[in-house]
N, C-alpha and C positions, 0 to 999 in steps of 0.2 A: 308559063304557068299551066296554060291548055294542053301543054304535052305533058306535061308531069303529072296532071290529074287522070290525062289517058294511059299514062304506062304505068298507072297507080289499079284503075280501073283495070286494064289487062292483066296487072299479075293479081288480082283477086279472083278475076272470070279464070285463068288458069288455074289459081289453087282451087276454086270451086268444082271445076271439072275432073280436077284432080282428086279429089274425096272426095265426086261422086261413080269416080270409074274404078275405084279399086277393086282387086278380085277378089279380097277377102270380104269385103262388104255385104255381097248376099251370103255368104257364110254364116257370117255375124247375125244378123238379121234372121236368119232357119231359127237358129239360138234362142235370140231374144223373142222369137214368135214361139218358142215351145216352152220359155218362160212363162206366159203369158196363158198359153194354154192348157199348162200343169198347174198353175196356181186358180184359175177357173174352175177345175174339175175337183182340186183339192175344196176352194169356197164351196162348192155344191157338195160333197158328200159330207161336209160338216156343218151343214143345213144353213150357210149365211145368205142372206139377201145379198142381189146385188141391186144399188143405186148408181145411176148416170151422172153422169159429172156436172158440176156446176164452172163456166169459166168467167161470170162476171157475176158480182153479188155487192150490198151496200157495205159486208163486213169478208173478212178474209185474216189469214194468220198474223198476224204482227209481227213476228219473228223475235229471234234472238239476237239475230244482225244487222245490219244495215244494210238494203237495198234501193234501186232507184224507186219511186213509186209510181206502180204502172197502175192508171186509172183514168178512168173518161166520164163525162158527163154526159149524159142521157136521162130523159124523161125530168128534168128537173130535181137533178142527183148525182150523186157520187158513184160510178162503180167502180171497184177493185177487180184487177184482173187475179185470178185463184192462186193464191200461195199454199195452200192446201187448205181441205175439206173439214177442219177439225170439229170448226163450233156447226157446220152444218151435218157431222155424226153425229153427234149430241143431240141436238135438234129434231131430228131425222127418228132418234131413238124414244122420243116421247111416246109414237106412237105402242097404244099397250100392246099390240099385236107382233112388234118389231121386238126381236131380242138381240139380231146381230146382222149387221151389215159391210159391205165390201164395195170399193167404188175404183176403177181404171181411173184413175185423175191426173191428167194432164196439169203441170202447175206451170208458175211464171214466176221466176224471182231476179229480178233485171240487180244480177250480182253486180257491185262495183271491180275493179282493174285488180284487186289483192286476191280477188279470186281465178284470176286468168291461167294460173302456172299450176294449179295444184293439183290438176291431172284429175279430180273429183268432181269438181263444178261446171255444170250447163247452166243458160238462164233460161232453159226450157226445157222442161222433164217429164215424166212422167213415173208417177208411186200407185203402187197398190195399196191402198188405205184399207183398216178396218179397225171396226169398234162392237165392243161386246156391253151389253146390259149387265151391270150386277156382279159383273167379275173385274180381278184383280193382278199388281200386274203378274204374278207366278204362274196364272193363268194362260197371259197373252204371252211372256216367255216361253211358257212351252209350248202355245200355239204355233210359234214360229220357226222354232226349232223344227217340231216337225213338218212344218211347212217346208223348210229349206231341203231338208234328206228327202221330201217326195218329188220335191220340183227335180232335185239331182237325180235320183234316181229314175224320176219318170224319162230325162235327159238320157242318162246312160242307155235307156235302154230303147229309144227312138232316136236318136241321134250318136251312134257310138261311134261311126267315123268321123263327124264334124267333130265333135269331142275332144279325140286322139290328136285330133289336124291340130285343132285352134288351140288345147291345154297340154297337148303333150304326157296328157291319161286322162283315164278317167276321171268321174267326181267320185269323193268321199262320202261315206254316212258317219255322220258325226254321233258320238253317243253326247258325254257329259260335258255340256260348254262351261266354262271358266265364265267365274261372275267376280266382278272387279269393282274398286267402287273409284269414284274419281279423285276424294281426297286422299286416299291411301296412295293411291298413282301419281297424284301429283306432287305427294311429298318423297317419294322413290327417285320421281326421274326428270322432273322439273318439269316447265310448261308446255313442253311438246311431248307429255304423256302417251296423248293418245296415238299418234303419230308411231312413237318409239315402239310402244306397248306392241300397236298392230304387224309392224317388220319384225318382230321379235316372237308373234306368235306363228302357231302352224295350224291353228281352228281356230272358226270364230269364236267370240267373247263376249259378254256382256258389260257393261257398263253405266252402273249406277249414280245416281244422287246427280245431277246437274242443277244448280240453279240457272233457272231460266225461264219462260213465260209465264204468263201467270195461272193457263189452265193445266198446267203442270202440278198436281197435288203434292201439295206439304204434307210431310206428317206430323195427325194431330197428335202422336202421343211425343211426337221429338221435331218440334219446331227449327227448322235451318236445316231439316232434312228433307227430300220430296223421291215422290212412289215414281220417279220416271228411268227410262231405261232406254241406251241405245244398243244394239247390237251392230260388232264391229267386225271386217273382212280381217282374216291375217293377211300374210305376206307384204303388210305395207298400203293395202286396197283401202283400210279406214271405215269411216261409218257407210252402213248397209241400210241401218232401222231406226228410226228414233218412234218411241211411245211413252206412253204414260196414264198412270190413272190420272181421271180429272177430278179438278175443282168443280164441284154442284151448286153448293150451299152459296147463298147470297151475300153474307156479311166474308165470307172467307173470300169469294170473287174480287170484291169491294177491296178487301185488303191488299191482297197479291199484287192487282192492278195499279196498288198507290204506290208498293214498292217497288216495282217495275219500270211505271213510269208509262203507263198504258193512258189512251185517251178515251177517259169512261163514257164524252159524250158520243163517240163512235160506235161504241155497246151500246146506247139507251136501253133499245130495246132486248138487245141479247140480255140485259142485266134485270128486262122489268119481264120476262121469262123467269129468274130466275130467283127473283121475288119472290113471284106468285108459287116458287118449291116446282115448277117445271120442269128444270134440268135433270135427267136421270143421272145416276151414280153409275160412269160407265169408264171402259180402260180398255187401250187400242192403241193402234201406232199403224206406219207409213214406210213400204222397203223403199228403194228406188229401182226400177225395172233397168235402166244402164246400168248401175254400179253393178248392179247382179251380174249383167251381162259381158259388163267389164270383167269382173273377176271371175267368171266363171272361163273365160276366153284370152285371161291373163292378158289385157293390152295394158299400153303404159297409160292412155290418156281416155276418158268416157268420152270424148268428142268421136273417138275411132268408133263408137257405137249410132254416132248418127250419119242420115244420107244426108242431114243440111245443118250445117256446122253451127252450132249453138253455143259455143265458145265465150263466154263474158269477154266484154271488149272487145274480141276479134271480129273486122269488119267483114260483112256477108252484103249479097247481092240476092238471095235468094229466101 
């Protein structure tokens, strides 16, 4: 049994060594740091604050899925380790001074085993988040859009040999992305729509109407619809974005929550905020900085985008 747990142990320390020695690795990595440094200079000349990330809080995403639930107790409490930033953009945006904010956030969503194969999912990432006051989501749609042609383009033109190496050409300026909605797709092509949809296209897309959390806004004039939106890679890469205008209003919170299935005493206080007409009217969304860098570097799996293998399931040492 002691030999088997050691030559269990060795071929983990090898494969560790293994994807941490590859040569394309710092390749990858120039990449994803001029990700990183295109979408900062884009935040600053479109005058967004940036805020520091939060990685433990008593509240955090609830998600659409099921994950493990990463949380410690400290100080006589609950913390949630950060599945992202959302109700702490909101939050964030009370103050009257703040119109628009931007955060590097490192998340943690400890996927279960169905996530291991899809070539999409870490259970530790990292999204560039951002939220707007007072705007809507056609707004942050085409906030993003042009986001993505200057990160590309700023790419192309600092990095043109990594580029050519790791994509095989350049990047594109996308003009008019395709906006799709998800029941129309899913009566076309059955339940692995989006999936289909993404190998089928050749620019990103849009992708409307999800039902799903509850600070996802419905709309009030057409109830069972909601103002949320993800933007999707083609060639098969999948989601890149998900946002959405939020829910504000108190009694519409309350609702959402009860259809959902949310646990309201966990909001108390996010809800008694929200009461008191606290919450701004604000609409934002979250890329993922690997997927980007996945697709922009064409690899098969987002794991090839880290030096420490973050793989759901897959056993690590490091």
């Amino acid at each position: 049994m002691t030999e088997e747990v050691t030559l269990t142990q060795s071929t983990v320390l090898d494969d560790t060594v293994s994807h941490l020695s590859r040569a394309s690795l710092p390749k990858i990595l120039k990449v994803q740091q001029g990700i990183v440094r295109a979408a900062h200079d884009f935040m600053f000349r479109k005058g967004l604050t940036q805020l520091m990330p939060l990685m433990l809080s008593p509240i955090t995403d609830p998600l659409g899925n099921s994950v493990v639930d990463a949380s410690i107790g400290y100080a006589d409490q609950r913390w949630s380790l950060t599945k992202s930033m959302i109700f702490h953009k909101q939050l964030a945006l009370m103050n009257p001074e703040l119109n628009s904010l931007y955060i590097v956030s490192p998340n943690v969503r400890l996927e279960f085993s169905d996530r291991a194969a899809t070539g999409r999912h870490l259970f530790e990432f990292t999204q560039i988040d951002f939220e707007f006051k007072g705007k809507d989501r056609f707004f942050v749609m085409e906030f993003m859009e042009e986001l993505v042609n200057f990160v590309f383009r700023r790419l192309n033109e600092e990095l043109p040999e990594l580029i050519l190496e790791l994509r095989g050409e350049l990047l594109p300026q996308y003009e008019k992305w395709e906006v799709c909605r998800t029941e129309k797709l899913e009566a076309a092509l059955g339940p692995d729509y989006e999936q289909i949809k993404s190998e089928e296209a050749t620019e990103p897309f849009w992708l409307l109407n999800h039902k799903r959390e509850f600070y996802d806004k419905e709309d009030p004039k057409k109830p069972g619809t909601y103002l949320n939106y993800d933007m999707i890679w083609p060639e098969g890469f999948g989601e890149g974005l998900s946002g959405a205008e939020r829910e504000h209003e108190y009694r519409q919170i309350k609702k959402r929550m009860a259809e959902v299935g949310t646990n309201q005493q966990a909001f108390a206080h996010y809800l008694e905020v929200a009461k008191e007409g606290g919450i701004p009217k604000t609409a934002g969304g979250g890329f993922g900085v690997e997927r980007m860098t996945r697709f922009i570097c064409r690899l098969k799996d987002v794991n090839e985008v880290t030096v420490f293998s973050r793989k759901p399931f897959a056993e690590a040492i490091f």
